[in-house]
N, C-alpha and C positions, 0 to 999 in steps of 0.2 A: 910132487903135488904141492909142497908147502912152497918150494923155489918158484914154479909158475901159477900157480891159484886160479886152475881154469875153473869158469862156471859151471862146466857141464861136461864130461866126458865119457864120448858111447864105444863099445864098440862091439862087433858083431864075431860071436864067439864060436858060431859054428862054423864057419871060413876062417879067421885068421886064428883060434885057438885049436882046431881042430876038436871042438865040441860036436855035441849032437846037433842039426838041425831045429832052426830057429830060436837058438839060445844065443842072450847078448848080455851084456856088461853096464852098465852105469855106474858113475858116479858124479854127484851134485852136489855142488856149492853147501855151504850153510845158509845161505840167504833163499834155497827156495825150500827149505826144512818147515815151514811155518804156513803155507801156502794149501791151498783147494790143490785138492783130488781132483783131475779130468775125470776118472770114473768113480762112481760108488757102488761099491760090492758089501757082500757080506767078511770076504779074507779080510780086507784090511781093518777091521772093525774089530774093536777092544774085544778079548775072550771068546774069539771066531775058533781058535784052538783048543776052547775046551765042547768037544762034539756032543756031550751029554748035555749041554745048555742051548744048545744053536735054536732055540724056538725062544727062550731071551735074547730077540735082537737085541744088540744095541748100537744104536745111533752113533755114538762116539768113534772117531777115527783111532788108533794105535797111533803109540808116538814115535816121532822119528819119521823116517824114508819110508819106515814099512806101508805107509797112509799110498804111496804111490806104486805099488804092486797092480800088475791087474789081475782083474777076474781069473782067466785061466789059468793060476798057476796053484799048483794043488800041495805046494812044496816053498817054504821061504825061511830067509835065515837073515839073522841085523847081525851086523858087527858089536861086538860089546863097548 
């Protein structure tokens, strides 16, 4: 990745990883790190993890990649 620095690379993990169906891969640039959300949910959304607060929305995106999760995924993990 450091030798070619592609912007964006996907790939579809239930066929060529032999994953479960409809599980895929990404990874993205640092340049789109800082960028709008296509969707807004409540997962991606600061202390969406602590279940005993989920009635304190809050507005604020999480930092990092996690901001482009979508809605249905009921399970997510960031690189340290």
């Amino acid at each position: 990745m450091d030798e070619i620095r592609p912007d964006a690379v996907i790939c579809a993990g239930y066929k060529w990883l032999f994953g479960p169906y409809s599980l895929s891969l990404g990874y993205f640039g640092a340049q789109y790190e800082g960028r709008v959300p296509i969707e807004h949910h409540w997962l991606s959304r600061i202390h969406s993890d602590d279940f005993a607060n989920l009635t304190n929305y809050q507005s604020e995106s999480r930092p990092g990649m996690v901001r482009f999760l979508l809605g249905v995924l009921s399970e997510y993990k960031t690189a340290a």
